[in-house]
N, CA and C atoms as an extended XYZ file, in Angstrom:
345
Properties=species:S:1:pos:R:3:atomname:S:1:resname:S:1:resid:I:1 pbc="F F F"
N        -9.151       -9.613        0.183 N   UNK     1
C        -7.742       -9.790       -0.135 CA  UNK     1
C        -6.927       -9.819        1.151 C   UNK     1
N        -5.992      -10.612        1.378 N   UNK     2
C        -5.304      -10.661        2.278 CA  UNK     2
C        -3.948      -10.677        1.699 C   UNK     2
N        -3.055       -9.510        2.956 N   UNK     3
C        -1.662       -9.603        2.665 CA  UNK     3
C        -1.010      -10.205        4.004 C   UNK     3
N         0.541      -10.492        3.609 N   UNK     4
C         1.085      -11.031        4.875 CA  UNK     4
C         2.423      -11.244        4.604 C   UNK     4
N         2.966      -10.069        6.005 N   UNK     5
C         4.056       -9.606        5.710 CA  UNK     5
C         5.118      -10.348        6.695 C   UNK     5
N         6.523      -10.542        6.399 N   UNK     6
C         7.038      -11.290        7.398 CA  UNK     6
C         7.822      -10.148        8.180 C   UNK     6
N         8.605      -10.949        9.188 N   UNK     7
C         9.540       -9.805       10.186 CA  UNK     7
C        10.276      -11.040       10.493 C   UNK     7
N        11.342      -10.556       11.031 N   UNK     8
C        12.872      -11.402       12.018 CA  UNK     8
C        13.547      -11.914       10.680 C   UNK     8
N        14.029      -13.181       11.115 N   UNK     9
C        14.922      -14.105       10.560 CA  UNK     9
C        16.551      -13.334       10.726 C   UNK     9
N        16.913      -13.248        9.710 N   UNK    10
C        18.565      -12.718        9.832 CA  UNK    10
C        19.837      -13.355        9.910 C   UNK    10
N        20.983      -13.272       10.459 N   UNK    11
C        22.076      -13.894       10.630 CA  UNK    11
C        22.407      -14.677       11.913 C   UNK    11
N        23.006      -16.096       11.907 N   UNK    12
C        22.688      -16.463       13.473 CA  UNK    12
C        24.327      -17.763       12.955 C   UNK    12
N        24.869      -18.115       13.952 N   UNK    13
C        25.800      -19.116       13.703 CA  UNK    13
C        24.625      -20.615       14.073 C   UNK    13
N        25.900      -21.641       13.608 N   UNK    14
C        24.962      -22.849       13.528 CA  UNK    14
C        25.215      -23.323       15.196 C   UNK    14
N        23.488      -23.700       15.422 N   UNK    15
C        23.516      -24.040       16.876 CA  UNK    15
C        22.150      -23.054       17.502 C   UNK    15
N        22.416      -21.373       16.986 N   UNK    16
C        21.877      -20.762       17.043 CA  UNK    16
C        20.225      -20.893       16.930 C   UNK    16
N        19.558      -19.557       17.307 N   UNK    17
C        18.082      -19.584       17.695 CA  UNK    17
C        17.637      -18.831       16.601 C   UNK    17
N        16.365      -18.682       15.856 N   UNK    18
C        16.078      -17.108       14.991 CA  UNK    18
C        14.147      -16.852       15.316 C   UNK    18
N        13.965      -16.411       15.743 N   UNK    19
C        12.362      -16.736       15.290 CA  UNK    19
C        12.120      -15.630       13.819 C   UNK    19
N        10.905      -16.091       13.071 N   UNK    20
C        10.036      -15.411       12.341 CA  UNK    20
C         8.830      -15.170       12.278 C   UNK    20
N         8.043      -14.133       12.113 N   UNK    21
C         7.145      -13.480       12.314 CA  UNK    21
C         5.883      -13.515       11.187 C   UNK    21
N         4.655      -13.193       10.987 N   UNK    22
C         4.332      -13.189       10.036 CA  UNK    22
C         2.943      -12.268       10.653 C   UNK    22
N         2.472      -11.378       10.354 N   UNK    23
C         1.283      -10.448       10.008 CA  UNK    23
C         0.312      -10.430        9.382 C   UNK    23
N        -1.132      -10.930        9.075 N   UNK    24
C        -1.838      -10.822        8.135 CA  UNK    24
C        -2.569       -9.895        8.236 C   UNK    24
N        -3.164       -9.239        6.917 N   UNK    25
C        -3.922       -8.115        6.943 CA  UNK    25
C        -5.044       -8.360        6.165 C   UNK    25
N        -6.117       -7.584        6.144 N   UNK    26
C        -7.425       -7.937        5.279 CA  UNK    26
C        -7.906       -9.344        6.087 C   UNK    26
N        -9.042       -9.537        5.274 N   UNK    27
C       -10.331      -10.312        5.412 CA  UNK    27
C       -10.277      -11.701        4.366 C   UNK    27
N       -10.035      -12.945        5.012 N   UNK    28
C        -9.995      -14.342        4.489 CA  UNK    28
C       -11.257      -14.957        4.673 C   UNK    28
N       -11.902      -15.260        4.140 N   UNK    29
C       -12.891      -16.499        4.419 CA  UNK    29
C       -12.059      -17.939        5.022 C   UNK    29
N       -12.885      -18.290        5.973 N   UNK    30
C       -13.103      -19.943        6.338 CA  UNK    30
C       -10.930      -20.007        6.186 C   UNK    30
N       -10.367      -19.882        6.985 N   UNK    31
C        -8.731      -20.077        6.517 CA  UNK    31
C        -8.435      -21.363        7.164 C   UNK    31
N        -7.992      -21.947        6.588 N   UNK    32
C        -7.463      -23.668        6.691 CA  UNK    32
C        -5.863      -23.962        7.340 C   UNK    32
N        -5.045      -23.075        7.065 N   UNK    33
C        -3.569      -23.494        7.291 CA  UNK    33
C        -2.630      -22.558        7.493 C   UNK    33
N        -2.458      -22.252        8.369 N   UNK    34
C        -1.250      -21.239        8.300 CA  UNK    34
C         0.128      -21.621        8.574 C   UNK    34
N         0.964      -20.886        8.091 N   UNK    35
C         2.771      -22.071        8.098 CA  UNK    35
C         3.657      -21.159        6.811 C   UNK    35
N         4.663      -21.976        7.184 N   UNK    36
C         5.889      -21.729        6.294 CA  UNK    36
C         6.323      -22.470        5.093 C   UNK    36
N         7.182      -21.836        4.196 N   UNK    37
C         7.786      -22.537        3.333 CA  UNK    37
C         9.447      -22.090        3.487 C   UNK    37
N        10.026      -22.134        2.309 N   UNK    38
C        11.099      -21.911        2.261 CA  UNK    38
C        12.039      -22.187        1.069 C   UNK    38
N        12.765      -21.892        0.792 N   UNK    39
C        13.628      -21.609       -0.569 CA  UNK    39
C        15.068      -21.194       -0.425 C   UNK    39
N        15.418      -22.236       -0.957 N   UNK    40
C        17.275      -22.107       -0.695 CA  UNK    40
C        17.551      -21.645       -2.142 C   UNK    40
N        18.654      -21.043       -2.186 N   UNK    41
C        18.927      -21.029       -3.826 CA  UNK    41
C        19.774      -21.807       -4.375 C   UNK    41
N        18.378      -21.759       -5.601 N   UNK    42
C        18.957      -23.175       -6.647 CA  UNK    42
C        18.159      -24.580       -6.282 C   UNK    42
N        17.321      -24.254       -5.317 N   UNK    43
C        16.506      -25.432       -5.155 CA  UNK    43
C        14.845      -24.599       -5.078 C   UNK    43
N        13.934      -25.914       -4.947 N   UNK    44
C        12.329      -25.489       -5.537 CA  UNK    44
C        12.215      -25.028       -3.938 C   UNK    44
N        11.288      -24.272       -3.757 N   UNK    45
C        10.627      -24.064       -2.460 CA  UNK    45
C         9.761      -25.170       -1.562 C   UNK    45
N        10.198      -25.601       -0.702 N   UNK    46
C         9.706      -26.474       -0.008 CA  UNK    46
C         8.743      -26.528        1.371 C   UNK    46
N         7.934      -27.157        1.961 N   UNK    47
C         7.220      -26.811        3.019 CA  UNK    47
C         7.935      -26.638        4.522 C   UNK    47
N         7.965      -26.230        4.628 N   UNK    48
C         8.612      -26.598        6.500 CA  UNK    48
C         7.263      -26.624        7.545 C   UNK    48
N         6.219      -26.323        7.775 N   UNK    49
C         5.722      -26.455        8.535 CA  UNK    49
C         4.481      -25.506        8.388 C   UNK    49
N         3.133      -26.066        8.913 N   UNK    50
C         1.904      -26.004        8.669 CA  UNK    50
C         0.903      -26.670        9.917 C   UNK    50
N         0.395      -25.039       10.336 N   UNK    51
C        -1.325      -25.250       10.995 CA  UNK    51
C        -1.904      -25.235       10.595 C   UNK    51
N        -2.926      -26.223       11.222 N   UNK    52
C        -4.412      -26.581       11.012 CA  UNK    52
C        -5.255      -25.733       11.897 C   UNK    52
N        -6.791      -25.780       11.782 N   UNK    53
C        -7.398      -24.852       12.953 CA  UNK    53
C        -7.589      -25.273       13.468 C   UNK    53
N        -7.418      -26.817       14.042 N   UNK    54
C        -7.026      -27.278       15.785 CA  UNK    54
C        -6.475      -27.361       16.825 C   UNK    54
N        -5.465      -26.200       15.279 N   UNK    55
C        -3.671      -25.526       16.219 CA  UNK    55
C        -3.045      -27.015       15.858 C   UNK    55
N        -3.047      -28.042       15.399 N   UNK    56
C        -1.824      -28.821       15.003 CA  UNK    56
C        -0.907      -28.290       14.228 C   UNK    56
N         0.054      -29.155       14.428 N   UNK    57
C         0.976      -28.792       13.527 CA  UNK    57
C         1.544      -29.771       12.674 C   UNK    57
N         2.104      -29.684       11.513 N   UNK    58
C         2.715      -30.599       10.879 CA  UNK    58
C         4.355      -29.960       10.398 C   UNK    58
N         5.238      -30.796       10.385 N   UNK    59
C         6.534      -30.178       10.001 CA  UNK    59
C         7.215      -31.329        9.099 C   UNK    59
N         8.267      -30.543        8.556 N   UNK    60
C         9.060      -31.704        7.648 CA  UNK    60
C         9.867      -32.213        8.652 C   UNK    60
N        10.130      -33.541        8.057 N   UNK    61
C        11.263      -34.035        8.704 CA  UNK    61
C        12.794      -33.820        9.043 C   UNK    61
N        12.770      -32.648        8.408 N   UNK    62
C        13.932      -32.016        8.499 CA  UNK    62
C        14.120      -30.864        9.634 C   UNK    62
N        13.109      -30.474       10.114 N   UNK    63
C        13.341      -29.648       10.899 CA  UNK    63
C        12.287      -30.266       12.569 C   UNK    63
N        11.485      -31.091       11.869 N   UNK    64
C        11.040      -31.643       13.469 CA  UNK    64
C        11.809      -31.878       14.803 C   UNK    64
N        11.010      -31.127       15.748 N   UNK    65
C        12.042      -31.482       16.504 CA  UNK    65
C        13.008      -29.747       16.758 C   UNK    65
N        12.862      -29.250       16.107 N   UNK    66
C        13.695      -27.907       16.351 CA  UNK    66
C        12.922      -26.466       16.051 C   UNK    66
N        12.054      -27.184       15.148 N   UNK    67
C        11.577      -25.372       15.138 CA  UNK    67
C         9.649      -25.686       15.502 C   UNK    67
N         9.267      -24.768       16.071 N   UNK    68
C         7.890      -24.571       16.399 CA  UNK    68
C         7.073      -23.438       15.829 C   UNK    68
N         5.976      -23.977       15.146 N   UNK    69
C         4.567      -23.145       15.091 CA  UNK    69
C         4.229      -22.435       15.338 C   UNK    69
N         3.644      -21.414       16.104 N   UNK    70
C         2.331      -20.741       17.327 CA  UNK    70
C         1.977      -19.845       16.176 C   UNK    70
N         0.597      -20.048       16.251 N   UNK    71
C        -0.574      -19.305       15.289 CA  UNK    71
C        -1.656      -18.878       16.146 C   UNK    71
N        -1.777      -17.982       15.833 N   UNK    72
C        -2.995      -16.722       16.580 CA  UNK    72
C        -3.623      -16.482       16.308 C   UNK    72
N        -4.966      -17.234       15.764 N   UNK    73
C        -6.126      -17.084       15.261 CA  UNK    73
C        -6.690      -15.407       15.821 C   UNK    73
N        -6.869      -14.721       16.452 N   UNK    74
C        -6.963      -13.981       17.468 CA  UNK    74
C        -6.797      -12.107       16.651 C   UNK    74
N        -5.294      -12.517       16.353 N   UNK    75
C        -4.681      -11.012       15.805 CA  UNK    75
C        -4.183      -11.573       14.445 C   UNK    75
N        -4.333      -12.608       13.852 N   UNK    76
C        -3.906      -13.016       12.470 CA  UNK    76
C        -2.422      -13.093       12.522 C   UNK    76
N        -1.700      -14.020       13.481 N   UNK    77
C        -0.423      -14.039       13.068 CA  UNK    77
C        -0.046      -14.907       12.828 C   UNK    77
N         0.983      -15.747       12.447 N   UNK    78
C         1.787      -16.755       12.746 CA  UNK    78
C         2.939      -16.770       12.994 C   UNK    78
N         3.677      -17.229       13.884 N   UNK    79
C         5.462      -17.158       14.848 CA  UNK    79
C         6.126      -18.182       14.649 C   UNK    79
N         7.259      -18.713       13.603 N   UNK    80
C         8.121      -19.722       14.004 CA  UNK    80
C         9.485      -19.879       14.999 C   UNK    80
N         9.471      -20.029       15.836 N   UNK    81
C        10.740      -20.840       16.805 CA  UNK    81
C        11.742      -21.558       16.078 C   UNK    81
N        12.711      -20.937       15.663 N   UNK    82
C        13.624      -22.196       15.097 CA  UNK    82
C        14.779      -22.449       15.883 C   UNK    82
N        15.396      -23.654       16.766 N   UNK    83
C        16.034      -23.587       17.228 CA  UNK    83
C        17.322      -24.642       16.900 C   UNK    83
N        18.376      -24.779       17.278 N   UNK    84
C        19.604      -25.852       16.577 CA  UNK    84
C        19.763      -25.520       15.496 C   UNK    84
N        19.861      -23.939       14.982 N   UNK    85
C        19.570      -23.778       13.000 CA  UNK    85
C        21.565      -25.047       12.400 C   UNK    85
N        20.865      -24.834       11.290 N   UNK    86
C        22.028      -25.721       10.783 CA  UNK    86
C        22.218      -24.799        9.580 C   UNK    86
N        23.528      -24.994        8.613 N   UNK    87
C        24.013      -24.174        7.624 CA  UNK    87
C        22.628      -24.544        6.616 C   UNK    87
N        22.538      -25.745        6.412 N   UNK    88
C        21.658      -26.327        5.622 CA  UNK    88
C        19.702      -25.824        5.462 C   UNK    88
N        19.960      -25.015        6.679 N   UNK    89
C        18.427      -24.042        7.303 CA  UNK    89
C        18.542      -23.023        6.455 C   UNK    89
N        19.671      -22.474        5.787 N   UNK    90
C        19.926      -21.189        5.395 CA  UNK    90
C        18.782      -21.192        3.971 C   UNK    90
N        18.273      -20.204        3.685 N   UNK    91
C        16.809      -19.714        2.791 CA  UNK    91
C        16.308      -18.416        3.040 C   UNK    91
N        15.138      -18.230        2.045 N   UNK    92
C        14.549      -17.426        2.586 CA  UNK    92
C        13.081      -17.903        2.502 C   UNK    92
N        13.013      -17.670        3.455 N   UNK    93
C        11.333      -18.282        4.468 CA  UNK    93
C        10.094      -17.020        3.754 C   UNK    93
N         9.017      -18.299        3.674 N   UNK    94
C         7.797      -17.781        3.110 CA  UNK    94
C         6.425      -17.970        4.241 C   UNK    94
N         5.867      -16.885        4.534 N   UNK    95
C         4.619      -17.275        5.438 CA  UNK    95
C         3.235      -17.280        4.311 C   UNK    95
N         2.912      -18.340        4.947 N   UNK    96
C         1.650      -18.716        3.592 CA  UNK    96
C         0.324      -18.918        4.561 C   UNK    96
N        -0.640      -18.344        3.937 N   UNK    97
C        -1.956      -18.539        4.426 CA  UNK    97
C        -2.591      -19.578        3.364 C   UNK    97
N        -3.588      -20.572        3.402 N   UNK    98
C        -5.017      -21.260        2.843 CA  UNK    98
C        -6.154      -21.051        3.108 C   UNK    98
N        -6.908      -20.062        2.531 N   UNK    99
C        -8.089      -20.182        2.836 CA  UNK    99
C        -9.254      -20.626        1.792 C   UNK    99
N       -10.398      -20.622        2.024 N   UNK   100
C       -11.652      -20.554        0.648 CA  UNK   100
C       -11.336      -19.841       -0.119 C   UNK   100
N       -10.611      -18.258       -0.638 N   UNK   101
C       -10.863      -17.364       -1.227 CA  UNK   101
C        -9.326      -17.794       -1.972 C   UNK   101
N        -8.408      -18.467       -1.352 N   UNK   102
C        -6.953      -18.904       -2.035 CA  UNK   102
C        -5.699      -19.132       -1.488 C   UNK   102
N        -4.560      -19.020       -1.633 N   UNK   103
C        -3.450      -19.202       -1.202 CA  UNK   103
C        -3.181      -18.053       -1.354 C   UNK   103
N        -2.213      -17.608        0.099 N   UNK   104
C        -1.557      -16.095       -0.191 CA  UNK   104
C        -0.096      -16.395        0.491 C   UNK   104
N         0.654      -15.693       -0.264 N   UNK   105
C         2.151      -15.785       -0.198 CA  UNK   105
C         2.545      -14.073        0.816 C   UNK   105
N         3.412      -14.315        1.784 N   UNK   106
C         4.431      -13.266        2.076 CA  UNK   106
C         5.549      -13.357        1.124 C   UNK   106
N         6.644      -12.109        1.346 N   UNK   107
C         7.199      -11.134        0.611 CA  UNK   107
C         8.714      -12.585        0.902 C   UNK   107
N         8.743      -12.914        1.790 N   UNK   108
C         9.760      -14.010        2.554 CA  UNK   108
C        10.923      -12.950        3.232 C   UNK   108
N        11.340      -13.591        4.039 N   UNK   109
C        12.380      -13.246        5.273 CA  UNK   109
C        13.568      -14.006        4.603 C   UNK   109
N        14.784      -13.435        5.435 N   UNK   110
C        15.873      -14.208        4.897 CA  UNK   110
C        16.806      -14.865        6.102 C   UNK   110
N        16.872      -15.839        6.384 N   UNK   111
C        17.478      -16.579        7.397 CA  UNK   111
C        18.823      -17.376        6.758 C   UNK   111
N        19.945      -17.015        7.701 N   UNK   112
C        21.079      -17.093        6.964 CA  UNK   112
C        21.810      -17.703        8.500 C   UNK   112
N        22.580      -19.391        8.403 N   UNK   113
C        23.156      -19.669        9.043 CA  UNK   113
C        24.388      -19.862        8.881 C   UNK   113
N        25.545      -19.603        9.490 N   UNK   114
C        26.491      -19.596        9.294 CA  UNK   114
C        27.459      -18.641       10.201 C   UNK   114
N        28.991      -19.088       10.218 N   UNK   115
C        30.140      -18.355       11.057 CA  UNK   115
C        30.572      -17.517       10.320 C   UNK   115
């Protein structure tokens, strides 16, 4: 079973920087993807961005270009960089693992842009 807990995000004006954090704990088989989602309210949860274990990355088009990846095969983490946030960034962010054994969801962070 694996858990995975987030840290950061918070309040930032638009323009602003935030990173988020993510922790995994326990034992995954064979893990495929590590990355984010995200959820505004009143809308479905959507992807923002996803590693592979070649360390690629893939991001939506909405945020390419501003926020970055780094995954740590190493200590089980994953770190997003978000930088230029826009009002429209505002959610609360999900760190998601894929592995053989399943999909595992964090608790989500809450990233809030705005003056």
């Amino acid at each position: 079973q694996v858990q995975l807990v987030e840290s950061g995000g918070g309040l930032v004006e638009p323009g602003g920087s935030l990173i988020v954090s993510c922790a995994a704990s326990g034992r995954a088989s064979s893990i495929y993807g590590m990355g984010w989602y995200r959820q505004a309210p009143g809308k479905q949860r959507e992807l923002v961005g996803v590693t592979v274990p070649d360390g690629t990355a893939n991001y939506a088009p909405s945020v390419s270009g501003r926020f970055t990846i780094y995954r740590d095969d190493c200590h089980h983490t994953v770190t997003m960089q978000m930088n230029s946030l826009r009002p429209e960034d505002t959610a609360t962010y999900y760190c998601v693992e894929d592995a053989a054994s399943g999909r595992y969801w964090g608790q989500g962070a809450q990233v809030t842009v705005s003056f």
